[in-house]
N, C-alpha and C positions, 0 to 999 in steps of 0.2 A: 712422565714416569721416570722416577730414579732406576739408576743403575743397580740391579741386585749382585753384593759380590758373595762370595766363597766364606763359607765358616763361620753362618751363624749358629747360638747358641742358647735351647732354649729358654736358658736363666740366664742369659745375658752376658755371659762372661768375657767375650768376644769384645765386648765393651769398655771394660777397661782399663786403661792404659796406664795407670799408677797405683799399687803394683798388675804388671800384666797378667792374665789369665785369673784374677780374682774375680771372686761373685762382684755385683754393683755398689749391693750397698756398702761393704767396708771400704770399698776400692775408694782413693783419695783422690781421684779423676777420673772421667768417662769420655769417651769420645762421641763429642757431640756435635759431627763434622755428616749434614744426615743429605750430604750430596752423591753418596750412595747406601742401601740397607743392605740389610744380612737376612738372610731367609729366616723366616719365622715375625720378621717385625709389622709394628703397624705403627704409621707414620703419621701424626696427629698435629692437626692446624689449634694452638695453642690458645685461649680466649682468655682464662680466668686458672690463676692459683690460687688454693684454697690453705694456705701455710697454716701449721698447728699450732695452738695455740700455746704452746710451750717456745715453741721456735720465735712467735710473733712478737711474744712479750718480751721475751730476751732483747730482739730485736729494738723494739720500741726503747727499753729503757738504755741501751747503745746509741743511744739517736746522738746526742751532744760530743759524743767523739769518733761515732763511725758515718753518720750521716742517716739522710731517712730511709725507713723501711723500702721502698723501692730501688735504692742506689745500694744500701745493702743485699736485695739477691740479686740484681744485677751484678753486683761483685763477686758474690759465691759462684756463681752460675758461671761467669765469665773465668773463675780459678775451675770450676770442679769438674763442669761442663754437666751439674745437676743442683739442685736446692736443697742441701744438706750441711745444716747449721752447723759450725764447728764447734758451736758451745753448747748447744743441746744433742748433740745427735741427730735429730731429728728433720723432718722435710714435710710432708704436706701431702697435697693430692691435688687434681688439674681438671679442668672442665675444656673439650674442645672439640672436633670434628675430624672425624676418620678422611685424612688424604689419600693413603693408598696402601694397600696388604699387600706383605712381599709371599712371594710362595713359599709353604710350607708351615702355614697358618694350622691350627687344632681343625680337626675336619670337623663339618659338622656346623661349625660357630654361624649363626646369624647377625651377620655383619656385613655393612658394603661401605664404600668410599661415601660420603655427605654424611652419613649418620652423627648424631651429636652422642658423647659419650662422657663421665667421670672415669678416669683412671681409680680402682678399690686399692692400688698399691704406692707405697709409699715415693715419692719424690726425692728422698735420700737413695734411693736406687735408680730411678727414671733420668736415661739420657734427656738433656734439654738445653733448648736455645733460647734466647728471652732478648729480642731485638728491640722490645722498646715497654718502659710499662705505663699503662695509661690511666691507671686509677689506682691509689688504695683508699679500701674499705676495716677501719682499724673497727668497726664494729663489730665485724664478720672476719677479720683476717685475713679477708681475701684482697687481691691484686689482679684487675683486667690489665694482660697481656696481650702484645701479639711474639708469638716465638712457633716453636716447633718441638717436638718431643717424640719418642719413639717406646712403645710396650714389648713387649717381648714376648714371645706362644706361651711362658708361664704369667705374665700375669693377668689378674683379674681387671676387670671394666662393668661398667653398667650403662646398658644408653639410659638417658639422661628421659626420665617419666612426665608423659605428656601434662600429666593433672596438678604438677607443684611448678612454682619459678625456679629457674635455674639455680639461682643463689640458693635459694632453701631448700633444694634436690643437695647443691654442692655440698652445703653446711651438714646436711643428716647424712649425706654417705660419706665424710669426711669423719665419724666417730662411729659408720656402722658395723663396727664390730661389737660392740660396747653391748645393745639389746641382746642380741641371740645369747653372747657369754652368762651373761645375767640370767635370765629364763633359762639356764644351764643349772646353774649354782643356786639359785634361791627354793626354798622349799616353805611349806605349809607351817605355823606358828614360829619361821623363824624369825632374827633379828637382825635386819641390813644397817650397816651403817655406812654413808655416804658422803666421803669427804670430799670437795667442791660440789656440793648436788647442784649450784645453782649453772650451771655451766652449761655449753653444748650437750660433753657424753655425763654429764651428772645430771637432766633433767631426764635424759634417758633412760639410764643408769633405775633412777627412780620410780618412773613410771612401770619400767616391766617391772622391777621387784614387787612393785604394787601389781600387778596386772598376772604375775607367777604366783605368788605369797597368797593373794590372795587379804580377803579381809581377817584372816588371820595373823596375819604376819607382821610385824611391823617394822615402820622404815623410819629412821629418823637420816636427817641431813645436816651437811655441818656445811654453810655459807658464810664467807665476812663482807661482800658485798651488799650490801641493803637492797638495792635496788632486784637483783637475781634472789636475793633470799624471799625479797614479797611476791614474785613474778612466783616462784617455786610452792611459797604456801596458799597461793591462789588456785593450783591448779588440785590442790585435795588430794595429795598421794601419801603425803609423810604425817605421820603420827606426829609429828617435830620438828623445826627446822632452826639449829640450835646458831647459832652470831658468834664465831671463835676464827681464831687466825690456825689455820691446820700443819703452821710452824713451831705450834708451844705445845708440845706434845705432853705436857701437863697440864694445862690449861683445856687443850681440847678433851682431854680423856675425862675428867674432871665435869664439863661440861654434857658431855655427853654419859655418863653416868648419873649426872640427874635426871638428864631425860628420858633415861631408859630403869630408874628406879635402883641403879645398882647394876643390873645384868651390863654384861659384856657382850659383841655382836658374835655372833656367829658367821656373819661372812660383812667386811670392811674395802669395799670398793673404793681406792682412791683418783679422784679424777681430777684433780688439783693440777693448774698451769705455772707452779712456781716448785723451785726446789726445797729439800730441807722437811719435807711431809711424812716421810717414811715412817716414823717412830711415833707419831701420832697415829695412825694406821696400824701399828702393829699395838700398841696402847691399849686401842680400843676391840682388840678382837681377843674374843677368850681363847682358852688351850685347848687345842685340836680341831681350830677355828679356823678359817681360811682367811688371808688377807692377800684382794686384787688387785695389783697397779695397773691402770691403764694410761695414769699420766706418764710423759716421755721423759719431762724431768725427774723420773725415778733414778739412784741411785741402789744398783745391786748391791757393793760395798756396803750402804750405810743399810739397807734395811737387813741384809743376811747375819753382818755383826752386830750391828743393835739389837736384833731377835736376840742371837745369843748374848747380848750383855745381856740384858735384861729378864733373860730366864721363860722365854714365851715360847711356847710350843707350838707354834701356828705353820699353816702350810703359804708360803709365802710363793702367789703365781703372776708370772707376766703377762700382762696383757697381749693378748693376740688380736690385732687389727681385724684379720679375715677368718670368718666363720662361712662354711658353706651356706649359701643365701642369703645371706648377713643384709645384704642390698635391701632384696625385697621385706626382709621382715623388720626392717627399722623403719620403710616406706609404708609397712602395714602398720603399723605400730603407730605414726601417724596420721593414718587414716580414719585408724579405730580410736584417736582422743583429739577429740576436736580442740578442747582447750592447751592440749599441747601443740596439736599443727597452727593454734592463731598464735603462740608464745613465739613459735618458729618463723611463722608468718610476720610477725613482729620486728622480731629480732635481727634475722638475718636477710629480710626479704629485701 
């Protein structure tokens, strides 16, 4: 049992230590020193990082002057005292087993010490210790660790569902915000447009807009991956899944105008893991359209002033990782499409 000290806080602010008394996520360091807790925390035996895949890529193509993706978060981790990219923004999410709840936990919560569990909040905020890493999986993004980390009474978790593999429990709650927002915003003969559909949260993304929409509705995708763009039009959801790099925002609009006959979408989800996408996304959504980012490498600046260069009237929203239930209804989601959960099974298994 750690020593519980004085002044926890339940957003974590207690945590960190550059600048002091800031929330986690901006803070530029966390104390990740977990030889004693603060009331409120839960102290997690670390197994598997699940890094986003904005953060990964970046990482990956870093490799020839910063070294490999595992000696890179070990380095972050080791400055930050958590897994928050300095070039993305962005961090990840964790797979591992509940050590021990300091008092002063949300009452109520069902949870005990062994439980296996996903962190739902981001890794850009999560104190963490990362003592040695013993795999990366560039296909999944993921990294088997062993370290330590700590939640905090605000954030969310899921134990970890008995009827999927770990890996592909990690992978689907690692974009499960993505379904629920979708089944939010989509409606009956609208038109989704879907930039990276072939992705993690872009097969998703796809599938409930077909599964909201309705056979009414339709979804076209925009993949430059081959291999993710046949995996996407195998599974039977998109009216279209168009081959365009979702960096040539006239090229893609262009392209995605043929397939939709001229119309413009009325809601433009983008889930693309590279930057530079914004204006392709805002392109292809008509005036008084919605356009969603969910990828991390979003750029507020380039999409808010590209809007207005360009004279588009769209409501321009960020993606939100956590939706109430978000867990369970991505886990239903695939439950209920088998040829998505064997894509998954596949892919990240």
């Amino acid at each position: 049992m750690r020593l519980v000290a004085e002044g926890g806080d339940p957003f974590g602010a207690h945590r960190s230590l550059v600048p002091r008394g800031a929330l986690p996520q901006p803070a530029d360091r966390l104390d990740n020193d977990f030889s004693r807790l603060f009331a409120g925390e839960m102290l997690v035996t670390v197994e598997t990082l699940n890094v986003d895949a904005a953060s990964f890529r970046q990482m990956e193509e870093g490799v020839p002057v910063l070294g490999d993706v595992g000696s890179q978060v070990m380095q972050t981790v080791r400055e930050r005292g958590k897994q928050h990219n300095r070039v993305t923004g962005s961090g990840g999410m964790l797979l591992g087993r509940v050590a021990e709840l300091a008092p002063g936990r949300p009452t109520g919560e069902a949870i005990a010490p062994g439980d296996r569990i996903a962190s739902l909040v981001s890794l850009s905020l999560t104190p963490l210790r990362v003592d040695e890493v013993r795999a990366v999986r560039a296909a999944s993004a993921q990294l088997d660790v062993r370290g330590e980390a700590v939640l905090f009474a605000s954030s969310p978790y899921a134990k970890m569902p008995a009827d999927f593999a770990d890996r592909v429990a990690l992978a689907a709650l690692d974009v499960a915000g993505a379904a629920p927002q979708v089944a939010r915003l989509v409606e009956k003969k609208s038109l989704t447009v879907i930039l990276g559909g072939g992705g993690k949260s872009g097969v998703l993304c796809a599938c409930e807009a077909r599964r909201t929409g309705g056979p009414s509705a339709t979804v076209i995708a925009v993949e430059s991956h081959a291999p993710y763009a046949k995996e996407l039009e195998a599974l039977g959801v998109c009216d279209a899944v168009v081959a365009c790099d979702a960096r040539d925002p006239i090229a893609t609009r262009r392209a995605v105008l043929d397939a939709t006959k001229g119309r413009e979408a009325d809601l433009v989800l983008s889930c693309v893991n590279v930057d530079g996408a914004e204006m392709s996304a805002i392109l292809c959504t008509r005036d008084r359209g919605k356009t969603y980012f969910f990828a991390m490498s979003t750029s507020f600046t380039r999409a808010a002033l590209g809007a207005e260069g360009v004279g588009k009237d769209v409501d321009l929203l960020i993606g939100n990782g956590y939706a109430k239930g978000h867990a369970e209804h991505t886990l239903d989601l695939l439950r209920a499409n088998t040829a998505l959960r064997a894509l998954f099974d596949r892919r990240y298994g």
